[in-house]
N, C-alpha and C positions, 0 to 999 in steps of 0.2 A: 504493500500500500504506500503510495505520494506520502512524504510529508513535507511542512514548510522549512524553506530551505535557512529562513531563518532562527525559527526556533525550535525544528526538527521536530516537531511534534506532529499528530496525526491532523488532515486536517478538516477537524470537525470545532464544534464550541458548542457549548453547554449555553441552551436558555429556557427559560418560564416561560410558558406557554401561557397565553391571557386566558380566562376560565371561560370566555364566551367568543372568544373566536382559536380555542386551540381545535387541532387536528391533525394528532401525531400521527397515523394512517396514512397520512399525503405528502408526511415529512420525509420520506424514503429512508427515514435514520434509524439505528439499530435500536434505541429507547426514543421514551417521549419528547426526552427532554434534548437530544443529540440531535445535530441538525448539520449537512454539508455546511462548508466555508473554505472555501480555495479559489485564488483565481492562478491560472494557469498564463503566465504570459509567452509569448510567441516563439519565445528561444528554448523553451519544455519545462521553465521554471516554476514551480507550483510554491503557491503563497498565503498564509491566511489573511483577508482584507484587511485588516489591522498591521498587521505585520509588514506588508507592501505599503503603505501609508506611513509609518513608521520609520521605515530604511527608504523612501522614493530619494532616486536617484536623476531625477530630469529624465533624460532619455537612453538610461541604460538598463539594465538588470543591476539589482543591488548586489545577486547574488555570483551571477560568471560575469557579468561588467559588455556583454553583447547589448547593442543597440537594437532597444524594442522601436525605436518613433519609424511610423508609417510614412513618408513624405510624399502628402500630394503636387500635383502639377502646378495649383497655386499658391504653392511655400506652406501651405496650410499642414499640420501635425498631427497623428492621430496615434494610439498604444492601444493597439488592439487587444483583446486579451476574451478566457470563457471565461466566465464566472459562474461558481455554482453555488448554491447557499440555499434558506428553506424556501424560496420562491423557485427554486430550480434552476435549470442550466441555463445561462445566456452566451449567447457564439458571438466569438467579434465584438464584444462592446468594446467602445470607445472610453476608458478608463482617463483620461490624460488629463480631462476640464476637471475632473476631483482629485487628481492627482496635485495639482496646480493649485485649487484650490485649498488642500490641504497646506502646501508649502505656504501659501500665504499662510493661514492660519497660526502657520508654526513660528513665523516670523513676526507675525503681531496678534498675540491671542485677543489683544482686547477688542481687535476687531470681531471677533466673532458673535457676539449678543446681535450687533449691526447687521450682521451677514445673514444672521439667520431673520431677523427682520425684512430682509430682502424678499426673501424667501414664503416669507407667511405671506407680505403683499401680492407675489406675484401667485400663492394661491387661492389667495381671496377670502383667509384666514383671523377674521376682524375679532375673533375672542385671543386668537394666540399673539395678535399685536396688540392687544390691548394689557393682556399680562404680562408681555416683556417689559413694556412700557413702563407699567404701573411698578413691574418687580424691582427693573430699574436706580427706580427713586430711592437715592437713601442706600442701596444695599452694593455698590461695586461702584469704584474709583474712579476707573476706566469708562462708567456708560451713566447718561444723561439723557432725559426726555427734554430739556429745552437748552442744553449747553451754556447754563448757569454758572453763577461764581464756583471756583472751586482754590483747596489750600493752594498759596505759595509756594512755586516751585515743585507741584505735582505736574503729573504729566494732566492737559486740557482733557476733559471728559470728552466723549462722542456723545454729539447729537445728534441721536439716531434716527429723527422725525426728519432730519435736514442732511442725514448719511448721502455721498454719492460712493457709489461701488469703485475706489480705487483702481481695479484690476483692469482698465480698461473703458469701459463704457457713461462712467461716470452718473450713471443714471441712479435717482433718488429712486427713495419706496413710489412718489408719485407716478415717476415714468414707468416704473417696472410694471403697476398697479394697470396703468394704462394701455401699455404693450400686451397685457394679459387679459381686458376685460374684466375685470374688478371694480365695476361701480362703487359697492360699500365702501371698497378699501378705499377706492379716490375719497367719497364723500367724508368719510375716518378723515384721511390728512389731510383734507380741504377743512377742518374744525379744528383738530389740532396742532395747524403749523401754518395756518394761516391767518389774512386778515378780511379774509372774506365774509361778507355782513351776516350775518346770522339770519336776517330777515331773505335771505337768497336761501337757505336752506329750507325743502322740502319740510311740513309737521311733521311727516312720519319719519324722517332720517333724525330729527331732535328729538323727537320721541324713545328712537332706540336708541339712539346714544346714551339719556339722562339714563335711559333702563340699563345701562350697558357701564353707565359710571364715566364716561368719557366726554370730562368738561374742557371746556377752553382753557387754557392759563393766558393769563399776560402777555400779550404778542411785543406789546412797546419792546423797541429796539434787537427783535429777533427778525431775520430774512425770512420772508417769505417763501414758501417753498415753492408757488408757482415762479421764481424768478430764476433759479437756479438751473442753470442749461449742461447737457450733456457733454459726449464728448463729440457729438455732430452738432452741437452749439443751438442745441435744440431745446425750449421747453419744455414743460408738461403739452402746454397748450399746443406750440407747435407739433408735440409727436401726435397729437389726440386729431389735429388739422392734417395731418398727412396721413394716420389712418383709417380717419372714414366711420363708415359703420353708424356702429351706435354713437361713437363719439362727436357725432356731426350735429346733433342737438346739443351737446354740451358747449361745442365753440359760437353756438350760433347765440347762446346764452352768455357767454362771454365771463364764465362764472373762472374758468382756467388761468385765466390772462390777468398778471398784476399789472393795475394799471397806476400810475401820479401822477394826480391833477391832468388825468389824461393822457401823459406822458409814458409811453416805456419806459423804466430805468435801464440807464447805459452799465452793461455789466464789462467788467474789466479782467 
């Protein structure tokens, strides 16, 4: 039997099965609670997920130092690999964007609360943003709901309502929210990170919110999050006007667009 080339053990992992969605029967694992976990990358190296996360080497194997990256025709990079785990066998995935995004991770952990913020918006997950948010406050250094005073010579907190994705794209929870079709979640940061009038807001979106605990704070002297452009130098509002759809009521309402005294602010 494979094991990982890292920590030479077999490669399975031990987990708790949820009491209403297990089904050790379909687990294909020798107990209930044993469950595959290898991914197999292209050079024959077999790895538990964690483990390959752990040791990722950019575009080698950790373990014989062979180059896994796939190079397409348009410079673009992919690490192919199977993975197997309790969801089953996957052929070929494209491992490389979690790989990446792992390195990040390892290089700035405090971005992670943010990241996974990214993440809730672009599933359109408005109770799991609302508990980051909330947890936020008060309880880690590193993470902020409106990028507030913080001690002397600490490192500046993340404002996570006002995050753009470092890694490239730049884009805040708004653009992600919008690229994805996420109404709520738009409506969520158009209350909490901005300064758009309250009286522009739908009853029933104030309604859920008050039910949902999800008040304004103090906007004085925080940015606006519809002003904040990507890395195509784009708004919310512009990405919402070049996508179309649904979002074509929203620009026609003009509720995306921070406007002074009429003015667009000149962003620098």
């Amino acid at each position: 039997m494979d094991q990982c080339k890292m920590c030479e053990r077999p490669l399975t992992i031990m987990i708790d099965w949820d009491d209403e969605a297990s089904d050790p029967d379909q687990a294909g694992a020798s107990s209930e609670n044993e469950v595959p976990d290898s991914v197999e990358l292209q050079c024959g190296c077999f790895f538990h997920w964690q483990c390959l996360l752990d040791a990722y080497e950019i575009t080698r194997c950790p373990s014989c130092s062979k180059d896994v990256l796939n190079r397409a025709a348009s410079g673009d990079g992919r690490i192919l690999c199977n993975v197997n785990n309790e969801g089953g066998l996957q052929e070929a995935f494209d491992i490389l964007p979690i790989l990446k995004e792992e390195s990040f991770l390892k290089a700035f952990p405090e971005e992670r609360k943010a990241r996974a913020f990214l993440e809730f918006c672009a599933e359109g997950d408005v109770g799991a943003i609302l508990n980051l948010v909330k947890g936020g406050e008060g309880e880690d250094d590193d993470f902020s709901m409106d990028g507030g005073d913080h001690a002397e010579g600490a490192a500046k907190p993340i404002d996570v309502l006002r995050y753009q994705d470092p890694t490239g794209s730049l884009d805040t929870g708004l653009h992600v929210a919008i690229r994805n079709g996420q109404e709520e979640v738009v409506w969520l940061l158009l209350l909490l990170a901005s300064s758009l009038e309250l009286h522009r807001f739908p009853p029933d979106v104030i309604q859920a919110a008050e039910t949902l605990g999800a008040i304004r704070a103090d906007q004085a002297g925080k940015v606006d999050v519809r002003v904040l452009e990507n890395a195509e130098h784009m708004t919310a509002a512009n990405l919402a006007q070049k996508l179309g759809g649904k979002w074509e009521a929203w620009t026609a309402t003009g509720r995306l667009k921070f406007v002074w005294d009429g003015i667009l602010p000149v962003m620098f």
